[in-house]
C-alpha positions in Angstrom: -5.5 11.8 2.3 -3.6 9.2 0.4 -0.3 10.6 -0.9 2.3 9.4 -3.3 3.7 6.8 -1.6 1.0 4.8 -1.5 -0.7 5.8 -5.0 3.2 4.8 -6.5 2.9 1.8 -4.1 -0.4 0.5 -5.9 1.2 1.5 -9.1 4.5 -0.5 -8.6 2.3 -3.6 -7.4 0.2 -3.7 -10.9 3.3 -3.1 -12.5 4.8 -6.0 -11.0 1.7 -8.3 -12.0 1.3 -7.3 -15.4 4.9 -7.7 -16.2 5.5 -10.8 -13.6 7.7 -13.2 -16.3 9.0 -15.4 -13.3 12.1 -13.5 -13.2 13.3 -10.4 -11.3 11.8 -6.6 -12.8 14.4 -3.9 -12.4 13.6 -0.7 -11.1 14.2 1.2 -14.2 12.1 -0.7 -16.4 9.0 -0.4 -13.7 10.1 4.1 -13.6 10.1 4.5 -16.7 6.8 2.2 -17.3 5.1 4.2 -14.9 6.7 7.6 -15.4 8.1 8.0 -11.9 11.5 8.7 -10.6 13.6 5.8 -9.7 15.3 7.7 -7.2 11.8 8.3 -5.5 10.8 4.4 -6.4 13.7 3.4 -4.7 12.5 4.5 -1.4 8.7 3.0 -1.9 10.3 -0.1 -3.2 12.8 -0.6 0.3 9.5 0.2 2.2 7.6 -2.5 0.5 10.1 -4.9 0.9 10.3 -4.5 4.5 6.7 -4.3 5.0 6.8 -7.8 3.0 4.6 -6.7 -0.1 7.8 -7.8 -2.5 11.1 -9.5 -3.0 14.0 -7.3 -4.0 17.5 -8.8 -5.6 20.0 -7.1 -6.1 23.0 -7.2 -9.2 22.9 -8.5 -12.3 19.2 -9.6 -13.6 18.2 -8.1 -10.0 15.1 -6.0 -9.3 11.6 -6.8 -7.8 8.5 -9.5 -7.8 5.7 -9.7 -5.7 5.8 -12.3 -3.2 2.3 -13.2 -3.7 -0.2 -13.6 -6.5 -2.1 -10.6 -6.9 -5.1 -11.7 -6.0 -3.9 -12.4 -2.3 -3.3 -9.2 -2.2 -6.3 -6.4 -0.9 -5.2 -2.5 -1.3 -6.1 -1.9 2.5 -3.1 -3.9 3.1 -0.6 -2.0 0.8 -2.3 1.4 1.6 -2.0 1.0 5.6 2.0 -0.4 5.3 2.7 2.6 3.0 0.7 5.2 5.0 -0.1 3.7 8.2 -3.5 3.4 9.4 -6.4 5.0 7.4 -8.4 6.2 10.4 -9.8 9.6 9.8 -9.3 11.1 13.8 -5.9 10.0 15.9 -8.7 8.9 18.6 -9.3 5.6 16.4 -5.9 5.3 14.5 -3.7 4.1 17.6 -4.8 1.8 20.5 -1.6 3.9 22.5 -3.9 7.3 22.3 -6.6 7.8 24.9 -8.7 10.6 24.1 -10.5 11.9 27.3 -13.8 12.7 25.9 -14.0 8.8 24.1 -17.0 8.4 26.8 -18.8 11.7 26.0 -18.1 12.2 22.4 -21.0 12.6 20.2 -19.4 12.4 16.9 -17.3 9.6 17.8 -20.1 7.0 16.3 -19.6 8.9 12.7 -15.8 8.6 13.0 -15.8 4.9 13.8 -18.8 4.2 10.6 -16.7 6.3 8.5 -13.4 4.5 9.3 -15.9 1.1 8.5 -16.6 2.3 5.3 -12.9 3.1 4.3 -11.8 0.3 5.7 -14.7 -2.5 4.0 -13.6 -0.4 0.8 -10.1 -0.6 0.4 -10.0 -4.1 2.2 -12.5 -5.4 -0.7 -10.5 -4.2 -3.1 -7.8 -7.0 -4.3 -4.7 -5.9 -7.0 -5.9 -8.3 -8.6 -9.5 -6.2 -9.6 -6.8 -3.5 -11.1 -5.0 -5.5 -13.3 -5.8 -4.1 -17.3 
C-alpha cells in the first residue's frame, strides 16, 4: 500500500511544476495549495531533499524547486525514495533477505511478474504525464 508520504510526495512534486516561476516556492503556499499540513509537509519535504527529488532554501524568499524538469522525473522513482521498495513479499524487496524456500517456492514466479507489473507501471509514469 502506498501511504501518505508518498501520495503528498507526488502531490508536492506537481505542485512544484505547475507553480515553478524560477524562484523558490514556500512551504505554506504549496499546504495550503494542496490542503495539507505544513507541519506534516515539512517532514516529506526534508525527505525529498535528501533523497535528491528537490532543492530547499531557507529565509527570506526561501522554500522549494525541483531540481529537475518534470519530465526527468518517473513516479517509481519518488514512490520507492518516499516508501522504499514497492515489492509486494520481503523475499524480493531486499537483496540482504534470503528466504529458504526461494528454490522450492511455487508462487515465487507470480510475486516476481507482479512486482514487473508495478514496477513497468509506476516507472512509465513521468510527473510530467500529471501535470493539469
Amino acid at each position: 500500500m502506498i501511504s501518505t508520504k508518498g501520495r503528498y510526495a507526488i502531490r508536492v512534486m506537481i505542485d512544484l511544476a505547475e507553480n515553478d516561476t524560477g524562484s523558490y516556492i514556500p512551504l505554506k503556499d504549496i499546504a495550503d495549495r494542496q490542503g495539507i499540513s505544513k507541519k506534516y509537509l515539512e517532514i516529506i519535504a526534508k525527505e525529498m531533499v535528501a533523497g535528491g527529488l528537490i532543492t530547499g532554501a531557507s529565509g527570506k524568499g526561501g522554500g522549494y524547486m525541483l531540481n529537475r524538469k518534470p519530465e526527468e522525473y518517473n513516479i517509481g522513482e519518488i514512490l520507492e525514495i518516499m516508501e522504499g521498495p514497492l515489492s509486494a513479499v520481503m523475499c524480493l524487496a531486499s537483496d540482504k533477505f534470503e528466504c529458504p524456500r526461494k528454490t522450492s517456492c511455487q508462487t515465487l514466479p507470480m510475486w516476481e511478474e507482479y512486482d514487473r507489473m508495478v514496477h513497468d507501471f509506476f516507472y512509465g509514469k513521468r510527473l510530467s504525464d500529471l501535470l493539469a
